[in-house]
C-alpha positions as CSV (number, residue, x, y, z in Angstrom):
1,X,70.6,103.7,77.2
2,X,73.7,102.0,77.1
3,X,74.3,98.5,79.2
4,X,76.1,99.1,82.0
5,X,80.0,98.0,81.8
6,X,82.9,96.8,84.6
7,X,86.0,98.7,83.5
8,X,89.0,98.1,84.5
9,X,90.9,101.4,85.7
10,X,94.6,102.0,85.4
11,X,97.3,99.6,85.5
12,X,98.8,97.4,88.1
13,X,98.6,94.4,90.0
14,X,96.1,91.8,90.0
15,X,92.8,92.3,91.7
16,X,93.2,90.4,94.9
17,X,96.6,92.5,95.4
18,X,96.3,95.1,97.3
19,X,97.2,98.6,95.2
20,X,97.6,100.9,97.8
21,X,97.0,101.5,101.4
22,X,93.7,102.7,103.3
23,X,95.3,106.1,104.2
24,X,96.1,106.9,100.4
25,X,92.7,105.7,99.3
26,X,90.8,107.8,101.7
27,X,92.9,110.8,100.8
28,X,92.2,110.3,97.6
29,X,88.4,110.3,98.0
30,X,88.4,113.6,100.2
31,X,91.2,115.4,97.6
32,X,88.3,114.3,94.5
33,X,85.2,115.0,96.2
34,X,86.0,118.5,96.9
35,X,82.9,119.4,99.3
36,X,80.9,117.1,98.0
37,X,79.0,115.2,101.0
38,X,81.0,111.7,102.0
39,X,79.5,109.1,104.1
40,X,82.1,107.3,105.6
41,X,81.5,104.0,107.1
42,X,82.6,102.5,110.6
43,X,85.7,101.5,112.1
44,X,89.1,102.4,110.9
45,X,87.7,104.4,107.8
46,X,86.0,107.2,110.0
47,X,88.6,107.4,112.3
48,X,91.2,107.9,109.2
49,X,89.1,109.9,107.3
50,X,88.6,112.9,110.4
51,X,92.0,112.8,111.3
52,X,93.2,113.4,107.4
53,X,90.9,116.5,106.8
54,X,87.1,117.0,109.0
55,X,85.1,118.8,107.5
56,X,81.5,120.0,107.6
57,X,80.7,117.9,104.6
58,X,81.8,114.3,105.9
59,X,79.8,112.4,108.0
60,X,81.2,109.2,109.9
61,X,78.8,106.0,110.8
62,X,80.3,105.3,114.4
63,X,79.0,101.7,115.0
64,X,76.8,101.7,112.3
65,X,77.9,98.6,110.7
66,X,76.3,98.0,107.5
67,X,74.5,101.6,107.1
68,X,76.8,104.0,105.2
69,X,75.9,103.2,101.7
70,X,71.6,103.4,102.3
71,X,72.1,106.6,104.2
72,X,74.1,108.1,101.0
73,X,71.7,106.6,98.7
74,X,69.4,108.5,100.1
75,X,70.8,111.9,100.7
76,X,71.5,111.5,97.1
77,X,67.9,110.2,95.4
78,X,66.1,113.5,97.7
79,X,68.9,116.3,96.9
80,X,69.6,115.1,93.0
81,X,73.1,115.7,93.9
82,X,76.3,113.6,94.2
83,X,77.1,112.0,96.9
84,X,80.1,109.8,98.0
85,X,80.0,107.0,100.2
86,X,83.2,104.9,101.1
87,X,82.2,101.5,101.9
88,X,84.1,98.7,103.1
89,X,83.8,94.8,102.7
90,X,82.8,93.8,105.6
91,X,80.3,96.4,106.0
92,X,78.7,95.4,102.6
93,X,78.8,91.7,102.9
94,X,77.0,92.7,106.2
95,X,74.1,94.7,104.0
96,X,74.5,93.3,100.4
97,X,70.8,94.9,99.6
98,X,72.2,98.1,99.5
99,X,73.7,97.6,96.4
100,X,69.9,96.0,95.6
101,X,68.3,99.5,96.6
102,X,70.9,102.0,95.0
103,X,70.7,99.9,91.7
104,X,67.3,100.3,91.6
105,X,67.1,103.8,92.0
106,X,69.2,104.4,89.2
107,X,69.8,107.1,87.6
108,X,70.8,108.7,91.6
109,X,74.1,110.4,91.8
110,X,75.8,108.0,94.1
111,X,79.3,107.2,94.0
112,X,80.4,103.8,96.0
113,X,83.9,103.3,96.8
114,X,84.6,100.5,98.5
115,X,88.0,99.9,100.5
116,X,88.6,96.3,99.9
117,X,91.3,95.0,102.2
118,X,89.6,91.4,103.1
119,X,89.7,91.5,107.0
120,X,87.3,93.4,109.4
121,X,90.4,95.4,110.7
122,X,89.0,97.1,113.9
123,X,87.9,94.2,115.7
124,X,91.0,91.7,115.2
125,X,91.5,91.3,111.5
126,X,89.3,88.5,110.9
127,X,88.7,87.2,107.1
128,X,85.7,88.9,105.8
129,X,85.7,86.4,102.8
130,X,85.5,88.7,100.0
131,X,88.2,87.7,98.2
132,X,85.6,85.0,97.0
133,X,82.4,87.4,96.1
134,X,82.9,89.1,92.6
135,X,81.8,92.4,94.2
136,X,82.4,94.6,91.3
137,X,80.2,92.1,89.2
138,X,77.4,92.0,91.9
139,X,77.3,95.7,91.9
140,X,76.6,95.8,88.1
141,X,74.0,92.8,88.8
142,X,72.1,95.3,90.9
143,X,71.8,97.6,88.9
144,X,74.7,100.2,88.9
145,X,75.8,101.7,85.8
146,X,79.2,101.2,85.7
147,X,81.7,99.1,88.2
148,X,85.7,99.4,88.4
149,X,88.6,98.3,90.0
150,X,91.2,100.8,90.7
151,X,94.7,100.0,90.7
152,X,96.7,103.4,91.5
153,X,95.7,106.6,93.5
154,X,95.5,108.2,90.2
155,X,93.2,105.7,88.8
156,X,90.5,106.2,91.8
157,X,90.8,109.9,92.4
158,X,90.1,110.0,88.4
159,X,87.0,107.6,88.8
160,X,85.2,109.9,91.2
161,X,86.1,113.0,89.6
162,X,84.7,112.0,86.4
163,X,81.6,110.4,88.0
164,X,80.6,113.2,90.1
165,X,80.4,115.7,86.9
166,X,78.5,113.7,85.1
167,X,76.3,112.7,88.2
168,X,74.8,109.3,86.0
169,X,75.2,106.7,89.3
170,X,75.2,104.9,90.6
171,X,78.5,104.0,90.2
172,X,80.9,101.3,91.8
173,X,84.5,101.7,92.6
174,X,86.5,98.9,94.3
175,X,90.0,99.8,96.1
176,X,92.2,96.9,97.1
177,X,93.7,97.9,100.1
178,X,96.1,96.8,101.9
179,X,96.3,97.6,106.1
180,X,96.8,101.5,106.8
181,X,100.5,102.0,106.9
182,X,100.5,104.4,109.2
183,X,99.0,104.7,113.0
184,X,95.4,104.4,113.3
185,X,93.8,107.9,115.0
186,X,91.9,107.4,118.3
187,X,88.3,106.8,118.3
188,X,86.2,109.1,117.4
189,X,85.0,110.8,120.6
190,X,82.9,114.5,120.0
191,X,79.4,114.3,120.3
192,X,78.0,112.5,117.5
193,X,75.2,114.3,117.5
194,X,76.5,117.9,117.2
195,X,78.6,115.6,113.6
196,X,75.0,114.9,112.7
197,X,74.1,118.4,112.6
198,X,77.1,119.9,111.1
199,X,76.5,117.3,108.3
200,X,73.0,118.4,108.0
201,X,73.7,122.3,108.0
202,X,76.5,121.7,105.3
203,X,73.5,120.2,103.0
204,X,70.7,122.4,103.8
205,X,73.6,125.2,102.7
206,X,74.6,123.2,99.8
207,X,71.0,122.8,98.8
208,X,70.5,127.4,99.9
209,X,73.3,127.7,97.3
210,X,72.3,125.8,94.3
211,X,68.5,127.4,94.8
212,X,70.4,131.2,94.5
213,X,72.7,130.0,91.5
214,X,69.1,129.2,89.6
215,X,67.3,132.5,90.6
C-alpha cells in the first residue's frame, strides 16, 4: 500500500488566495458528482447548493454545525459507495475528529471537499482562524489517503471525478473560496423532514439498482 500523499492540483494562486468563489465551487461538486449522494453542510453552502440544482440525492445539514462530514462517513462505510460531503472550515474546526473517524475507516469511499473561505459567513463573517491550521496536512495525519488543494474549477471538478471512480477514500479536497459573488438564496424553509426522506429513498434506490445490475 502506498503512503498517502498531499498533491497539489492545478495551477494558480497561492494557497491562502482565494481561487474561486463559493457558487462556482459548489457547482462544480454537483456538475462531478453526477447523482452521487452529497452531504452539504450548514449555512450558506445548503442554501447555495438547493438553489443551483435540488435534487433527490443531496441532503442539506440545516443547523447542524459540525455534522456533515460524520453523517457521510457513514452513509459511505454501510453502502461501500461514494459519497461526497462539502465541508466548510468552520464547521470542521468545530468537529476536527471527523477527520479522526473517516481516516480510520479507511479504505471508505468518502470524498471531503472543504470550502475554505476563512470566516463563518452566515452569522457575521467572523475569522474562523484557519488560515493558521494546515488542514490539508491534518487530513493526511488522520489517516486519509490522499489531500489537495485546488486551484481552478477544473482542477476540483477533476479531483472528485477521478476519486469517485476509483472509490479508494477517503480523500481530502480543499477549495479556497472567496465570499459567493452572487446573492445568497433564502433559507431553506420545506420541511426538513420530508428532505430527510427524499434523501433516504434516493439511497435505498441507489442501493435497489446496484443489487439488479449484479443479478
Amino acid at each position: 500500500m502506498s503512503a498517502p500523499a498531499s498533491t497539489p492540483v492545478g495551477q494558480g494562486p497561492s494557497a491562502r488566495t482565494p481561487a474561486f468563489s463559493k457558487s462556482a465551487a459548489i457547482r462544480a461538486v454537483i456538475t462531478a458528482s453526477a447523482q452521487a449522494p452529497i452531504v452539504f453542510t450548514t449555512g450558506y453552502t445548503c442554501r447555495i447548493a438547493r438553489a443551483i440544482a435540488d435534487q433527490p440525492s443531496h441532503l442539506y445539514m440545516v443547523g447542524s454545525m459540525g455534522l456533515a462530514a460524520p453523517i457521510a462517513t457513514g452513509i459511505a462505510y454501510v453502502t461501500g459507495r461514494p459519497v461526497v460531503v462539502v465541508d466548510g472550515d468552520g464547521s470542521l474546526l468545530m468537529n476536527p475528529a471527523a477527520l479522526v473517524t473517516a481516516g480510520s475507516m479507511a479504505p471508505v469511499p468518502l470524498v471531503h471537499v472543504l470550502l475554505d473561505d476563512g470566516r463563518y459567513a452566515s452569522t457575521g463573517g467572523q475569522p474562523t482562524g484557519a488560515e493558521r491550521v494546515d488542514l490539508c496536512g491534518f487530513a493526511l495525519a488522520c489517516g486519509y489517503r490522499t489531500s489537495a488543494t485546488a486551484e481552478s474549477v477544473l482542477a476540483a471538478t477533476t479531483f472528485i471525478r477521478r476519486h469517485l471512480d476509483t472509490r479508494l477514500g477517503p480523500v481530502f479536497l480543499r477549495c479556497p473560496v472567496s465570499q459567493s459573488d452572487e446573492p445568497v438564496p433564502g433559507r431553506i424553509d420545506p420541511d426538513l423532514s420530508e428532505l430527510a426522506r427524499r434523501f433516504s429513498n434516493h439511497l435505498r434506490q441507489r442501493e435497489a439498482g446496484r443489487k439488479r445490475d449484479r443479478s
